[in-house]
N, C-alpha and C positions, 0 to 999 in steps of 0.2 A: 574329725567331726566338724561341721560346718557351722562359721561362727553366727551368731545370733544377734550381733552388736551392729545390726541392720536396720532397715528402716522394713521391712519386711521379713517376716519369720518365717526361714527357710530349713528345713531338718532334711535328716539325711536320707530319711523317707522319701520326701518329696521330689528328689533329688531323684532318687532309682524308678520311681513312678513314672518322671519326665524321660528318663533315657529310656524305660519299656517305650512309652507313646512313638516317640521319636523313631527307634528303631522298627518297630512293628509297621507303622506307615512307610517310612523313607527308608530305613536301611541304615539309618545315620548311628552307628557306633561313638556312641558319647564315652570318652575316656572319663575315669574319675578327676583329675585334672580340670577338665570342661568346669568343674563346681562354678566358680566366680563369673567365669563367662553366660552360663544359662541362667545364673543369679541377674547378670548385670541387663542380658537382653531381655528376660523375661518382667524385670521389674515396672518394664514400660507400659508393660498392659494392665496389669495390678493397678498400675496409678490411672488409666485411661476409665480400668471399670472399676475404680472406686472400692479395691478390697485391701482385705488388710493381711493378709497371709499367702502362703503359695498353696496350702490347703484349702483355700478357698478356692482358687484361680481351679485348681486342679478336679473342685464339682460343678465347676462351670465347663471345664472341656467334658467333664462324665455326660452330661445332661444333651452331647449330640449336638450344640451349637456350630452347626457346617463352619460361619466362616471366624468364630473364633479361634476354631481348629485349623484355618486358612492361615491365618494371622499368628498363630504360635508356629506354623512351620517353618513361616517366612523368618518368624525372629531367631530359628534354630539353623537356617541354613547360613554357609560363609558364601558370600561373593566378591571375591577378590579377581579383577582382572582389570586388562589393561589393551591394546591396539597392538598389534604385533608381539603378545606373550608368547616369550621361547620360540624366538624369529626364525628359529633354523626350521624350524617346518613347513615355512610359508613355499621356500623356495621348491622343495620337494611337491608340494600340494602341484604350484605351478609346472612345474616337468610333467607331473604325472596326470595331473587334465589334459595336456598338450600331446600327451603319447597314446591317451584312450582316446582324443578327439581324432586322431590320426588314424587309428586304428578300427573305427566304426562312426556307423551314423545315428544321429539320435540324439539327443540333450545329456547333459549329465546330470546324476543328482548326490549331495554333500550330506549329512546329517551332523551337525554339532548337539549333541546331547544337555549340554549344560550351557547354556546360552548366558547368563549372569544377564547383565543390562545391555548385553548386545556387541560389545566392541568384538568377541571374540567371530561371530557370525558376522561382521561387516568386515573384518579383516579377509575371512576365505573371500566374500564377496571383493572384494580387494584387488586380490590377488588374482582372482579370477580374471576380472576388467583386467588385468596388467599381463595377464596370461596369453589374451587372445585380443588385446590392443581394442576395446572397444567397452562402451558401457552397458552392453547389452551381452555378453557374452551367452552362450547355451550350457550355461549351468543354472539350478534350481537348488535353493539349501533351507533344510528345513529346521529351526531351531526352536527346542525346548529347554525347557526349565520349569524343575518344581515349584518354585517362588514365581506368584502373580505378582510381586511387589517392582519383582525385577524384569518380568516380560511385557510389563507396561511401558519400562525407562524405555526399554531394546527397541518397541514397538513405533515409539515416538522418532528416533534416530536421534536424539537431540544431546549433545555433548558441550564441556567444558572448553572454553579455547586455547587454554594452556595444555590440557590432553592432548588436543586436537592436533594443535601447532609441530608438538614432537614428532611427526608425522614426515614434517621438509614441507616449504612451501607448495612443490609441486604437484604431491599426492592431496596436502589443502584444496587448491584453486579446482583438479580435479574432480574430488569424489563429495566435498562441503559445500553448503551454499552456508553463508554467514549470515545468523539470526540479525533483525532488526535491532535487539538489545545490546547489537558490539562485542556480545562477551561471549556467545555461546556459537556454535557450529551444529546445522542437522545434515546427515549423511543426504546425497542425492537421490530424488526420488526412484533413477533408473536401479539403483542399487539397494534399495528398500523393495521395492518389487521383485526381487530374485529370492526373498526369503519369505518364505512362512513361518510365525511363531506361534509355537504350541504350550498349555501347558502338559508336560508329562512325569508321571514319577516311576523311574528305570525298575521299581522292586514292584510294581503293579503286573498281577498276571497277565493283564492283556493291556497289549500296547498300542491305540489307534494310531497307527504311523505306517508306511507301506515304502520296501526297499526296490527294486535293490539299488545300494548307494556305492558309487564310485569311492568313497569318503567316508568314514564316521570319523569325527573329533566327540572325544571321551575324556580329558585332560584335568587332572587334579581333582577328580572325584571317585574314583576308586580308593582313593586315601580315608576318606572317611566311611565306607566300608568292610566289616569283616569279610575274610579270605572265602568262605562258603557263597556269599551273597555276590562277591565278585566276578564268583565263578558261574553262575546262575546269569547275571546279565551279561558277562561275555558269551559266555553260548548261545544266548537270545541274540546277538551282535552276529554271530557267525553266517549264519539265513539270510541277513537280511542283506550282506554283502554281495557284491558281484563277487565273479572268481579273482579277478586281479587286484580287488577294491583293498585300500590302504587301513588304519585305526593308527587312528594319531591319542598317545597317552601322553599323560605328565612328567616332566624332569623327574620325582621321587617314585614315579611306579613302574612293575614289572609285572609281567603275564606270563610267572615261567608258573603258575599252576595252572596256565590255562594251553601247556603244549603243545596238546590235542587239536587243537584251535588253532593257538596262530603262535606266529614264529617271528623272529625280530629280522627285521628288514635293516635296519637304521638306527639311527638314535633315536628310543622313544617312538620308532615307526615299527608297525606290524604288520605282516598281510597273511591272507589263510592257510593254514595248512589244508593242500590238497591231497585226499586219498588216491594210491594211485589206479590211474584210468579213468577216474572221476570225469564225469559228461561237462563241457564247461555251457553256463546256462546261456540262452540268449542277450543281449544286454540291450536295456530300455524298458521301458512300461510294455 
């Protein structure tokens, strides 16, 4: 039972209410566990509009308010990441631009799904530039994220300098120009220009986004989906790949329900299962 000895009254009602919303929109499987945590981020809105309960808050999302409903997704989503999370992928991304750029003419194009505040979408962009020795490289990556909160930071390119720093100077002077304020770094404009940022949410029937992608990064977000839902978006992923195109997932997950699909490459790397005889499509827009 959820304790009461709050500054807001929270029952266990209110509780299974918010993990319907959550899930029905997003897909977000709130464990019961989560209690303290949707207590702790939800309480900041309570204070903002001035209520006194969670059953209040919760006839203010009834009532259809779009961007309150914005603002309760953001406070429900995790964005934890960082510049080169689970490095060991970087290196594989770069071979495998470098083997499809060899192999055809045309641009390439990335899709990072979860885009948090952007380190992870400036990294492929990265890695890209280092790929093919130049700040202009012919790749295109297109990043989203369910949280407006977080595709504002992404959008700006604007970082911490202590983040930043752990980089090594060389990659600094490189791909940062250092803010007037001394303390901050924004990613360079040639490497801001290779991405587009969308908002998207992967359990939406219809997806404005258009493949096929050499790439999709999917990483640490299938965790907070059930196994049905996972499986529903990895098949929507399957289409949208070229035939040789890679899916880069998270250190804790695995796609062995999704067989049919795709098949492990690597560590945490997947590429499609092809039916045999299968037509391979042309590649490019």
């Amino acid at each position: 039972m959820i304790s009461n000895s709050r500054e807001f009254q929270f029952t266990e009602a209110d509780f299974e209410k918010i993990r319907k919303m959550i899930y029905d929109y997003a897909g977000i499987a709130l464990a019961p566990s989560k209690q303290d945590m949707v207590y702790g981020r939800l309480a900041k809105r309570l204070r903002a509009l001035n209520l006194h309960t969670f059953n209040d808050y919760l006839h203010v999302l009834s009532r259809g308010d779009s961007k309150e409903f914005e603002l309760f997704t953001n406070s429900l989503t995790t964005n934890l990441t960082s510049f080169f999370r689970e490095a060991h992928h970087f290196p594989i991304l770069a071979e495998h631009l470098k083997k499809v750029r060899n192999s055809s003419v045309g641009g390439m194009n990335v899709w990072c799904s979860a885009s948090s505040t952007g380190e992870e979408p400036y990294t492929i962009a990265i890695t890209a530039c280092e790929a093919f020795d130049t700040l202009r490289p012919p790749v295109k990556i297109v990043a989203t994220d369910l949280d407006t909160n977080v595709l504002e930071v992404a959008k700006t390119g604007i970082y911490n300098g202590e983040e930043v720093q752990k980089l090594g100077p060389a990659r600094v002077s490189r791909f940062f120009d250092k803010q007037a304020d001394g303390r901050t770094y924004r990613v360079k404009q040639e490497l801001r220009d290779m991405i587009t940022f969308r908002k998207l949410n992967l359990i939406e029937t219809s997806w404005l986004i258009r493949g096929p992608f050499d790439a999709i990064f999917c990483r640490n977000v299938m965790i907070y989906f059930d196994k049905p839902t996972q499986l529903k978006i990895l098949q929507r992923f399957a289409p949208l790949m070229k035939s040789d195109g890679l899916l880069f997932v998270g250190h804790s997950e695995n796609l062995y329900h999704a067989a049919d699909y795709f098949r492990l490459q690597g560590k945490t790397v997947y590429e499609l299962v092809k039916p045999a005889g299968a037509a391979v499509p042309p590649r490019g827009y």
